[in-house]
C-alpha positions, 0 to 999 in steps of 0.5 A: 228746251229739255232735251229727250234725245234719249227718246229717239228710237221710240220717238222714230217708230211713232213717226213711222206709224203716223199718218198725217206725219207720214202724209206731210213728210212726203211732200216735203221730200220733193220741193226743197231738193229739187228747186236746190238743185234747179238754182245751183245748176243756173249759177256757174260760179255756186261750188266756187262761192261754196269754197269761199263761204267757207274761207270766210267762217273758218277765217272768223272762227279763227280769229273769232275774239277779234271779230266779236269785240270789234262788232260789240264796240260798233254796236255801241258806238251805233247807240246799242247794248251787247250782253255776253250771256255763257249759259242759257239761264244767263240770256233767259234772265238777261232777256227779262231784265230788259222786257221788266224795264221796258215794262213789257207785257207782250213780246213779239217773235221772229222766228229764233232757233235761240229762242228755242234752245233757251227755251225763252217762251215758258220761261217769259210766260212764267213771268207774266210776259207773253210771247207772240211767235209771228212766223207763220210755221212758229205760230202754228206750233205755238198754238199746237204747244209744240216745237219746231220739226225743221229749222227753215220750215218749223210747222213741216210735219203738219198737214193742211187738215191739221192747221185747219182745225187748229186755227179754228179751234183757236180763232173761233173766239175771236172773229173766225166765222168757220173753219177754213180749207184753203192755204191762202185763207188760212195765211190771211187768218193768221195775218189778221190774228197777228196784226193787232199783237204787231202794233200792240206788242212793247218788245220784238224779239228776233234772231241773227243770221249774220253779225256784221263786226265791220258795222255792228249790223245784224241781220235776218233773212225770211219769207215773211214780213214778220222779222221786219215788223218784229223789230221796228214796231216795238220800242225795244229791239232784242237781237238773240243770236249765238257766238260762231254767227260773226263775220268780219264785213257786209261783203262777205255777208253777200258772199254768203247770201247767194248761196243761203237761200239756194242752198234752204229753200231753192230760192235765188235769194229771200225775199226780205234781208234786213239789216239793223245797226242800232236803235233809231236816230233823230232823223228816222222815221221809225225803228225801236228806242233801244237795241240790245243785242244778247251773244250767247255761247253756251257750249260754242266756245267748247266746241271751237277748241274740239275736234268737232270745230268745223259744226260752227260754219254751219249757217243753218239752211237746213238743206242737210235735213231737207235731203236726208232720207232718215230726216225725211222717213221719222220727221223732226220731232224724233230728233228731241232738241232743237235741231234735227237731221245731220247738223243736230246729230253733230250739235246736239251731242255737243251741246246736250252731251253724248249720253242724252243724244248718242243716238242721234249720230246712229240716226244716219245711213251715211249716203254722204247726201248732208255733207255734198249739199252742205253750203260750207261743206261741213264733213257731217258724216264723218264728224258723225263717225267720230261720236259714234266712236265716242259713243263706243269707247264711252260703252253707250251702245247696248251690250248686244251692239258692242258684241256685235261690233266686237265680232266683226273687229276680230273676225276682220283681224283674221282675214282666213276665217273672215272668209270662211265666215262670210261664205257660210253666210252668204250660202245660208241666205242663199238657201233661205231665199231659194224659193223666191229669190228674197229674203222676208224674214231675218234673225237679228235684222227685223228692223230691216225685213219689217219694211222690206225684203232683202234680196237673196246673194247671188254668185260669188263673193266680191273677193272672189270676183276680183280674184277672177278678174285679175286672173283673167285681166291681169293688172289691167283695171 
């Protein structure tokens, strides 16, 4: 998929003038967080699971050659293929290679942030394969010709009225009567429309939440039926799935699982995880005929050797864009790659490079909401701080941002005249806001006073109430 996280800034003030957007954003802002909330709190033992999750993905990280080569040979000794895939252009063409041999015409989809990244689907329908997305979220924006906003929720950023008059615009060809209003309607349309391309479809192409190296078993986690008849109908079976998803045993799987599903969508635990260890045997009543499993890297091994190592726990629940506020305000779609909010303001920059998407890292209030619901306790924030200072030592930010930035560095180095320069300004914002108490209008913050006022100072300043209090209290605080 191109990237245009260059577009950010742009991308993010459309979000904020869109009304349907806006309208859809809002009712996603309450559901995941609170149920998130409700199901951690029900579960004495959540924080000390959290601690071993992340025992668990920093020990297969640590050992991550071992645990690979040793889910690859059990993948095999099931009847299966692995392919090892560097680049993007390598899985693409890996992918076909196996839908040419199979002399597939039709593929069907799970849901797949691979898939995404490699942008697979143009690159199928180039080829003359087509690619069915058969999650409900991934076939609204297939049928949009968009990508997904959310990485648990990819069709978050439409409104029902939306989807309404996109599945009657597409359906209305073929069997659909007349536009529908009601959420359950819509799904069973969609079921109808799909049903046909399950049973017909030669291939079935699903990502991996998990890669079990104890028994080359890989495994999906959904709310849908979809992943399930996605790789048991077709005749061939490709897994997609990136290097940092293998765990050393099903155990640790479990481990895992219990705070996976509370952590995305509030959930206890999914409704379907299913488990695929190699194609069908003798004895199986169905399953595909052949089971191939790509492992892409694509910058992962890169990034395992940085300092920004610790993104690769990350399990992709989505709960660190379910709770932000920057996510929640422009949607995903300002984000321009595949992955949003707080995780892809830390993996897009690594993977696309800090150039394209150094605004991503910017796109944060730091309010520390990612990194304290994060399931593997991935320090977003402050991996976040570390590319903007990459971004300010590579000169990325424009040129007003570093005079700024390189102000407040030597004001902060003369501790007497930061003083008097804060007390200057804290009298001028006191005088512009005299009158009623705010401040509407700002020189060199209308970013901030275009959407709200900003409260006039009152009293003193902080230094200056410290030295109070310890004049008054002493050492006693």
């Amino acid at each position: 998929m191109q990237s245009t996280s260059h577009d950010f800034v742009d991308r993010a003030r459309e979000g904020l003038a869109d009304a349907d957007l806006q309208q859809a954003l809002a009712r996603f802002a309450t559901g995941f967080t609170v149920k998130r909330a409700e199901v951690a709190a029900r579960l004495p033992e959540f924080e000390a699971l959290r601690d071993a999750a992340v025992e668990i993905k920093n020990h297969s990280l640590e050992h991550l050659d071992f645990y690979l080569d040793r889910f690859a040979a059990k993948v095999e000794e099931s009847g299966g293929e692995v392919h090892w895939c560097v680049t993007a252009e390598e899985a693409r063409q890996t992918v076909l290679q196996i839908c040419q041999a199979a002399g597939a015409r039709t593929a069907t989809k799970s849901k797949s942030m691979i898939s995404e990244e490699i942008a697979l689907n143009a690159f199928l329908e180039e080829n003359n394969i087509e690619p069915i997305e058969t999650d409900l979220g991934e076939y609204i924006v297939q049928l949009a010709e968009e990508y997904p906003s959310h990485i648990i929720a990819p069709a978050v950023h439409k409104t029902k009225d939306q989807v309404a008059d996109l599945f009657y615009e597409h359906h209305k060809d073929k069997g659909a009567e007349k536009r529908l209003d009601d959420v359950p309607a819509l799904v069973s349309e969609a079921r109808a429309m799909l049903r046909e391309r399950f049973i017909a479809a030669d291939v079935g192409i699903t990502g991996a939440n998990f890669l079990v190296a104890e028994t080359g078993t890989t495994a999906i986690v959904t709310n849908e039926g979809n992943g399930d008849l996605t790789q048991i109908l077709p005749r061939v079976h490709i897994v997609l799935a990136t290097l940092e998803k293998v765990i050393p045993t099903l155990e640790d799987m479990t481990t895992i699982l219990r705070i996976l599903a509370r952590s995305a969508t509030g959930q206890e635990f999914s409704t379907y995880t299913t488990l695929s260890t190699g194609p069908k045997r003798p004895d199986d009543l169905d399953g595909p005929d052949a089971f191939h499993v790509i492992l892409l890297d694509n910058g992962r091994s890169r990034l395992l050797g940085s300092e920004y190592r610790e993104i690769l726990r990350c399990i992709k629940c989505g709960a660190c864009m379910n709770h932000c506020p920057v996510y929640g305000t422009v949607g995903g779609h300002a984000y321009g790659w595949v992955y949003p909010g707080p995780m892809g303001a830390v993996l897009t920059p690594n993977l696309v490079s800090l150039k394209e998407a150094h605004h991503l890292p910017n796109a944060s209030t730091f309010c520390g909401r990612c990194e304290a619901v994060c399931p593997v306790r991935i320090p977003l924030p402050g991996l976040m701080r570390k590319l903007r200072e990459e971004e300010f030592d590579a000169k990325l930010l424009a040129p007003r941002y570093r005079l700024g930035l390189g102000l407040w560095a030597w004001l902060a180095r003369h501790p007497a005249l930061y003083h008097m320069a804060a007390g200057l300004g804290r009298r001028a914002l006191r005088l512009m806001g005299a009158r009623r108490g705010r401040i509407t209008s700002l020189p060199f913050a209308s970013g901030w006073t275009a959407g709200r006022d900003m409260p006039a100072p009152e009293g003193g300043s902080f230094h200056a109430e410290w030295r109070r209090h310890r004049r008054h209290h002493g050492d006693r605080t």
